[in-house]
ZADO-1210 file (C-alpha; in nm, 4 decimals, padded with zeros to 6 digits):
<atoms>
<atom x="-02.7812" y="-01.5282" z="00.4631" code="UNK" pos="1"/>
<atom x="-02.8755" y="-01.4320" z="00.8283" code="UNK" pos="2"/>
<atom x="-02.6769" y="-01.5277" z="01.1395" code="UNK" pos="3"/>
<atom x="-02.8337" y="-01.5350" z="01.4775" code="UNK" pos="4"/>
<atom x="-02.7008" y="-01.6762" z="01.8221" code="UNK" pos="5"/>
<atom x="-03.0133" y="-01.7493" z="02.0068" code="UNK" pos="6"/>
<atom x="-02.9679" y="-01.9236" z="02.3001" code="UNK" pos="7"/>
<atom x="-03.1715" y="-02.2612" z="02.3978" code="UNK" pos="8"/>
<atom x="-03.5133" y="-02.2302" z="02.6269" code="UNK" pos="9"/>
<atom x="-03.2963" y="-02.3224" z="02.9110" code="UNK" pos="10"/>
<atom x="-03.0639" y="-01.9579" z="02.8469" code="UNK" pos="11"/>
<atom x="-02.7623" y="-02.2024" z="02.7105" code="UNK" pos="12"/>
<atom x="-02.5461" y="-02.1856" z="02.3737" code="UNK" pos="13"/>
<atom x="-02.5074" y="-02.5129" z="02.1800" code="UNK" pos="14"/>
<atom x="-02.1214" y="-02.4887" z="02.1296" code="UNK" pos="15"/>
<atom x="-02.1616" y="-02.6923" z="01.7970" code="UNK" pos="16"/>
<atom x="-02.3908" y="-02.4127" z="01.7054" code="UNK" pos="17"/>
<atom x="-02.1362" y="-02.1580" z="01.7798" code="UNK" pos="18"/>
<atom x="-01.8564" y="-02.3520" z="01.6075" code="UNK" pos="19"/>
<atom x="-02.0607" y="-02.3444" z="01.3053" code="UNK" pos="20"/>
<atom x="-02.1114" y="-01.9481" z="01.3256" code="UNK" pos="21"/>
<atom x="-01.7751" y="-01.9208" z="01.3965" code="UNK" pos="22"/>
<atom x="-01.6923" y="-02.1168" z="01.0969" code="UNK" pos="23"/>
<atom x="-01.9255" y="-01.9360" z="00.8621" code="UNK" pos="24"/>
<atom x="-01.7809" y="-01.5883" z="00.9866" code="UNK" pos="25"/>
<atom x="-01.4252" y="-01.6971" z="00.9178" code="UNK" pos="26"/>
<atom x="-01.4940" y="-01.8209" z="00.5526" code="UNK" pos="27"/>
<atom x="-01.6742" y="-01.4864" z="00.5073" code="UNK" pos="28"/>
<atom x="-01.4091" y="-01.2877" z="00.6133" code="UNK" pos="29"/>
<atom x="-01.1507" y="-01.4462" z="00.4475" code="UNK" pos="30"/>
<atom x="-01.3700" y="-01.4502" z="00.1332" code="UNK" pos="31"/>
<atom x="-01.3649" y="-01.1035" z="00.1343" code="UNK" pos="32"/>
<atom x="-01.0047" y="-00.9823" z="00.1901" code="UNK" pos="33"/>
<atom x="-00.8012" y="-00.9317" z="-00.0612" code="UNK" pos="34"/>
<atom x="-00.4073" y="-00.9889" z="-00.0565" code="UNK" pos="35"/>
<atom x="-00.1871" y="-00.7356" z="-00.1770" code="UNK" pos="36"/>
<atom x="-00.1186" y="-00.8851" z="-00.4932" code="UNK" pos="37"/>
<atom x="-00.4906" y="-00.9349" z="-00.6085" code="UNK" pos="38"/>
<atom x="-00.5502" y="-00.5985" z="-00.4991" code="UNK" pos="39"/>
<atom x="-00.2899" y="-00.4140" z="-00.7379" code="UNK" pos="40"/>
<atom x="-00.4152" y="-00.6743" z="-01.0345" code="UNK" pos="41"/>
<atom x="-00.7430" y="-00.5177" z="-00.9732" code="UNK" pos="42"/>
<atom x="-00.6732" y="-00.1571" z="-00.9720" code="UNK" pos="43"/>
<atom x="-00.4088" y="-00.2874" z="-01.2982" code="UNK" pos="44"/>
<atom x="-00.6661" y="-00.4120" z="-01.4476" code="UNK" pos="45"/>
<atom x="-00.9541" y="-00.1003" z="-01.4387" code="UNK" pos="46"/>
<atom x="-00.7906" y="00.1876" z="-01.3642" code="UNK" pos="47"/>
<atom x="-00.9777" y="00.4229" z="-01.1264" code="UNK" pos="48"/>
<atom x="-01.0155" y="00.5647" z="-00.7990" code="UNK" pos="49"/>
<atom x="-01.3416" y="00.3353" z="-00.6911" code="UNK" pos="50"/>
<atom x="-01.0390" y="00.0305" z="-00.6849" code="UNK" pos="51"/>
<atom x="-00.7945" y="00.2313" z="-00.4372" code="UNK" pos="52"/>
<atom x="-01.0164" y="00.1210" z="-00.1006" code="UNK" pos="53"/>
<atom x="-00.9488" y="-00.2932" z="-00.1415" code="UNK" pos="54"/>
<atom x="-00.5656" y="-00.1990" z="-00.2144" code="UNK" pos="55"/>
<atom x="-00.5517" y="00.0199" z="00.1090" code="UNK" pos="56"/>
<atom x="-00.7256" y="-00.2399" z="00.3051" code="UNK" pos="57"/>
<atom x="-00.4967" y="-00.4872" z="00.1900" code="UNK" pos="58"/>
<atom x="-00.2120" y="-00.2466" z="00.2418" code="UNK" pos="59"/>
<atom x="-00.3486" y="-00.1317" z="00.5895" code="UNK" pos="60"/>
<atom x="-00.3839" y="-00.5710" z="00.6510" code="UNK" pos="61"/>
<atom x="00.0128" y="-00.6333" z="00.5498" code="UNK" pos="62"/>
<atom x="00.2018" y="-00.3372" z="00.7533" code="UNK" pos="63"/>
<atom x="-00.0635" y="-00.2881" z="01.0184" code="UNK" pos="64"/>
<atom x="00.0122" y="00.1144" z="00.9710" code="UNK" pos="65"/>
<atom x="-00.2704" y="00.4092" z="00.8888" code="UNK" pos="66"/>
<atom x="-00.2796" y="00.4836" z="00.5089" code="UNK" pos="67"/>
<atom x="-00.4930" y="00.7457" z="00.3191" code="UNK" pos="68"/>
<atom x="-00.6203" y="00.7003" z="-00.0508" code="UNK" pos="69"/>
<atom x="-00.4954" y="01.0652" z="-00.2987" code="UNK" pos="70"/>
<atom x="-00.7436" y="01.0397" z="-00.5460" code="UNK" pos="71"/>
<atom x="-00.5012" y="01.2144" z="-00.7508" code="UNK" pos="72"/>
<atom x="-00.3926" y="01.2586" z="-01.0100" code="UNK" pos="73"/>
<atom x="-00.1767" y="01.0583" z="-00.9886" code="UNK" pos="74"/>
<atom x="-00.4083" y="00.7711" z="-00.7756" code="UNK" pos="75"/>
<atom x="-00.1930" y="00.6520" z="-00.4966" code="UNK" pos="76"/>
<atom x="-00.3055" y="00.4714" z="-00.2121" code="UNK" pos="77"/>
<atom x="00.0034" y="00.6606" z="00.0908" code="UNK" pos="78"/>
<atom x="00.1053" y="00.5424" z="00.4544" code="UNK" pos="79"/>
<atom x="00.0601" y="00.8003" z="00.7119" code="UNK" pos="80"/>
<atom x="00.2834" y="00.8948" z="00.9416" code="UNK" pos="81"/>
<atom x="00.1256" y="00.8890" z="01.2358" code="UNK" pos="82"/>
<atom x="00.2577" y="01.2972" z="01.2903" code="UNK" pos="83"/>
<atom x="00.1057" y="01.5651" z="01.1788" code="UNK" pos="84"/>
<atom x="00.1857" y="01.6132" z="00.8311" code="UNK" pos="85"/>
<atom x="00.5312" y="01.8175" z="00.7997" code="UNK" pos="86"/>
<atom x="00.6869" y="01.9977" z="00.5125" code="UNK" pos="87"/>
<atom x="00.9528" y="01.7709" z="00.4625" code="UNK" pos="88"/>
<atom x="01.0233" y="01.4105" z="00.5494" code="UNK" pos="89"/>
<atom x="00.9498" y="01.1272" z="00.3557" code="UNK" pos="90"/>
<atom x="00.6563" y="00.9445" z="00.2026" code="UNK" pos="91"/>
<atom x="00.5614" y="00.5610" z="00.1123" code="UNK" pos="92"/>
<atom x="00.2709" y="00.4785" z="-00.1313" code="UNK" pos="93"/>
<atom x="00.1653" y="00.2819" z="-00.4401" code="UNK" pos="94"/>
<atom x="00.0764" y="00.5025" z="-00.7338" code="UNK" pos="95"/>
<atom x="-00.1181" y="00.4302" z="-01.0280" code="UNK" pos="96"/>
<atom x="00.0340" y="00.5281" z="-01.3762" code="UNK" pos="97"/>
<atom x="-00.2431" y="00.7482" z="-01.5624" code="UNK" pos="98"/>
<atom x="-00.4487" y="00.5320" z="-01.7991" code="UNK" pos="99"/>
<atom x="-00.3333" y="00.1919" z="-01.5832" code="UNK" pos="100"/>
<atom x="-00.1037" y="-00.0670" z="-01.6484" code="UNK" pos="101"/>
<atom x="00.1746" y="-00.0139" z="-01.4175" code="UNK" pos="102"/>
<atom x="00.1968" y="00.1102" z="-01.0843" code="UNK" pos="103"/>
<atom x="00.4969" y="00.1776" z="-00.8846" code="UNK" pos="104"/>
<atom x="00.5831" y="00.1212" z="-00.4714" code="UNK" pos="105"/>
<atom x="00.7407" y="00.4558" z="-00.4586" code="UNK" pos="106"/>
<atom x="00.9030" y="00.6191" z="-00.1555" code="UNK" pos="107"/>
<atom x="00.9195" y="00.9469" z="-00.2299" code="UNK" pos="108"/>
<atom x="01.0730" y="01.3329" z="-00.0231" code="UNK" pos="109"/>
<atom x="00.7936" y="01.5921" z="00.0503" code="UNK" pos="110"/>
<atom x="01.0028" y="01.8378" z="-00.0508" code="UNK" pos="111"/>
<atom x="01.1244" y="01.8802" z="-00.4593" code="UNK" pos="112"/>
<atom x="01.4135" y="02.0796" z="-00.3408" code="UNK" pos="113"/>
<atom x="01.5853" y="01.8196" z="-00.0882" code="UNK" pos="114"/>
<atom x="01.5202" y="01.5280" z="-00.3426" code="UNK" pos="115"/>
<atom x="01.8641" y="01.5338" z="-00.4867" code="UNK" pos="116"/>
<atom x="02.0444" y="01.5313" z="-00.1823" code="UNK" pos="117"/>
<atom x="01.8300" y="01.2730" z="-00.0016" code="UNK" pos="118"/>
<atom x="01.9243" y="01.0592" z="-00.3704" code="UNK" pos="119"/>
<atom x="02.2874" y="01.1017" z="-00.3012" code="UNK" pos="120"/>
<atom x="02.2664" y="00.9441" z="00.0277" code="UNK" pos="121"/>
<atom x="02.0442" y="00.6902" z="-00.0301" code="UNK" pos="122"/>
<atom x="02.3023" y="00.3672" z="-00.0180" code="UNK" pos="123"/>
<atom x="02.2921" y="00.1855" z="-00.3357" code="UNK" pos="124"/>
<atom x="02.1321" y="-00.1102" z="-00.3527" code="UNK" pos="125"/>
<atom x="02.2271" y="-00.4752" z="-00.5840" code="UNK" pos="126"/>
<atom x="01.8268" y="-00.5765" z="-00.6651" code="UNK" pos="127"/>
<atom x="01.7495" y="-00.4189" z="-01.0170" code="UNK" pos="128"/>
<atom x="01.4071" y="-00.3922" z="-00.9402" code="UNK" pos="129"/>
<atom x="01.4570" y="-00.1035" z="-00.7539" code="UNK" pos="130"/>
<atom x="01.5538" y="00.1983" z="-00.9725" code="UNK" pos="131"/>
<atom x="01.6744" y="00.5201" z="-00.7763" code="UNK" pos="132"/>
<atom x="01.5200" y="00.8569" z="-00.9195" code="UNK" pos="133"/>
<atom x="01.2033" y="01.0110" z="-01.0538" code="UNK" pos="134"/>
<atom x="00.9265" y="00.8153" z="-01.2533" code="UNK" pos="135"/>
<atom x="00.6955" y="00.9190" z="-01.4983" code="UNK" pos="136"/>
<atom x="00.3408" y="00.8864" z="-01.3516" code="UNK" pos="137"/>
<atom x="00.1846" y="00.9771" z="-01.6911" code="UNK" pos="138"/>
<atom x="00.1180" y="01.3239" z="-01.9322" code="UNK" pos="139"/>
<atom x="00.0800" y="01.6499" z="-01.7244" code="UNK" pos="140"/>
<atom x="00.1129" y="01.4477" z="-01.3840" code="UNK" pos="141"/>
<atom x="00.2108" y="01.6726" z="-01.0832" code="UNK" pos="142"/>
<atom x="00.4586" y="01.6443" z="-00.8184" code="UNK" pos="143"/>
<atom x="00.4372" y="01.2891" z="-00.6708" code="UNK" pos="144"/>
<atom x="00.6739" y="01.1388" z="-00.9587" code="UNK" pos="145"/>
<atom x="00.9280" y="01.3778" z="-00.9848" code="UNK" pos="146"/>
<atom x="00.9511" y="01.3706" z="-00.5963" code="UNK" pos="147"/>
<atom x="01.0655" y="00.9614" z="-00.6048" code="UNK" pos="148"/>
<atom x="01.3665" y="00.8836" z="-00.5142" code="UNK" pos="149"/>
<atom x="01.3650" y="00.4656" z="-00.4899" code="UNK" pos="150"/>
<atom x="01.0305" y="00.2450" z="-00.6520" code="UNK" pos="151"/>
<atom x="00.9582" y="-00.0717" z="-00.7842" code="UNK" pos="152"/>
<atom x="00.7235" y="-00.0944" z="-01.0563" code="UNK" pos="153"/>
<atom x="00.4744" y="-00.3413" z="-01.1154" code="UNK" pos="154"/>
<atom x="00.3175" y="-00.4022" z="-01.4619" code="UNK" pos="155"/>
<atom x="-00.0289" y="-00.5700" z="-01.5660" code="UNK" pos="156"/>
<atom x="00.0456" y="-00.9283" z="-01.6282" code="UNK" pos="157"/>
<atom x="00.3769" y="-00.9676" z="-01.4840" code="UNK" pos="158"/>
<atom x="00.3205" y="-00.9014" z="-01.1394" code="UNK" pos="159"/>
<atom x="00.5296" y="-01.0853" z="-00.9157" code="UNK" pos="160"/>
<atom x="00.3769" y="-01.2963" z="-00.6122" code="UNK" pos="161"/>
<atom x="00.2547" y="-01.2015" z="-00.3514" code="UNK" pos="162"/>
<atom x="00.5355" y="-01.3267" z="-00.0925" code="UNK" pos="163"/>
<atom x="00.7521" y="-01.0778" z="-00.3366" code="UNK" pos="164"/>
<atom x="00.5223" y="-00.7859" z="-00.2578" code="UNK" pos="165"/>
<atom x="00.5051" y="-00.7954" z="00.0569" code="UNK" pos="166"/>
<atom x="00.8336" y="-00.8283" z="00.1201" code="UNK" pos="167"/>
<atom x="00.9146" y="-00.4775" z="-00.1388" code="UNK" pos="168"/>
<atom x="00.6546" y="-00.3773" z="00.0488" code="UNK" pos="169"/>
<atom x="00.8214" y="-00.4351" z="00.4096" code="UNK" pos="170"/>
<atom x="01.1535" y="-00.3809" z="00.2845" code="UNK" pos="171"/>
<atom x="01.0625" y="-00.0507" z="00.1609" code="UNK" pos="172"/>
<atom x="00.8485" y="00.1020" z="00.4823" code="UNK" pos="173"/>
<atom x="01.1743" y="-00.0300" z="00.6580" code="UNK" pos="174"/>
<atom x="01.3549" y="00.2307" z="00.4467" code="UNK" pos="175"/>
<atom x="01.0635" y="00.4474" z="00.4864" code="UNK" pos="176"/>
<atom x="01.1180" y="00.4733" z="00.8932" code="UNK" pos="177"/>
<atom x="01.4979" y="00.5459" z="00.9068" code="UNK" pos="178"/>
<atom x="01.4830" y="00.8209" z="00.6298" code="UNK" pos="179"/>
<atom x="01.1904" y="00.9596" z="00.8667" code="UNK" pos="180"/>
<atom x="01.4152" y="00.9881" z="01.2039" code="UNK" pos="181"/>
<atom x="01.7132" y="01.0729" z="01.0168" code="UNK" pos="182"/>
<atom x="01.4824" y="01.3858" z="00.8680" code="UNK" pos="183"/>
<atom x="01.3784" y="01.4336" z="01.2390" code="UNK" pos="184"/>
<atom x="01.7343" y="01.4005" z="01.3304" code="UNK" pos="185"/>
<atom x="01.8193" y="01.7405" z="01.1198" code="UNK" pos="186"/>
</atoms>
């Protein structure tokens, strides 16, 4: 399909003309977002790197904050900072379990050796879907799992909905930010 504004002989729009374009652009575009929740069933579903992009859009879309894709491994779709990348500090992503799945929300410290003392003063919390420590990521994975300190995971046909997600989501960049100026703080 092929949109054009063209104006009328006379140099004029039709406005019912541009209400109709403007209708047609809208359906598109909502047509083609995803929300967060259909983006993590599709990288669930096929695991890979090609299905990282929609969940960054969709993760860029719900925070409004930069994010960059790792094709790992582990695949993890991060939020950046915004400062140039530091040795310590910490980190906010969604990463992929090796072979699919399950996926965590993981906030994670840059640094292996601070990990246990930023766990110690992490304030406990009372929702059991968050579990405090390291995860797993899959066999031989690197770094980015054993560098968790607080995730939720998500699982392939039990995902919760999306008003749930995005509110881990916000709830956990939220955390994100004050473990960032307490680090800058030090």
């Amino acid at each position: 399909m092929r949109l054009a504004l063209v104006p009328h002989g006379d140099g004029r729009f039709d406005v019912g003309h541009l209400r109709r374009l403007l209708a047609v652009l809208e359906v598109r575009r909502e047509a083609t977002a995803m929300t967060l929740r259909e983006a993590l069933e599709a990288c669930l579903a096929r695991p890979g790197a090609s299905r990282l992009g929609p969940l960054a859009d969709a993760v860029r879309a719900t925070v409004s904050r930069p994010v960059r894709v790792d094709p790992g491994p582990p695949h993890r779709v991060v939020l950046r900072s915004g400062t140039p990348r530091t040795s310590g500090g910490p980190w906010l992503g969604y990463v992929l379990r090796q072979g699919g799945g399950a996926c965590w929300l993981a906030l994670g410290w840059r640094r292996l050796d601070e990990v246990a003392t930023v766990l110690d003063d992490l304030p406990a919390g009372r929702d059991e879907r968050y579990r405090r420590g390291p995860i797993a990521t899959g066999p031989g994975s690197p770094d980015p799992g054993a560098t968790v300190v607080l995730s939720v995971e998500y699982r392939d046909g039990s995902l919760p909905s999306q008003h749930e997600m995005v509110n881990d989501l916000h709830a956990m960049v939220i955390l994100h930010d004050l473990l960032r100026e307490d680090a800058r703080a030090t």
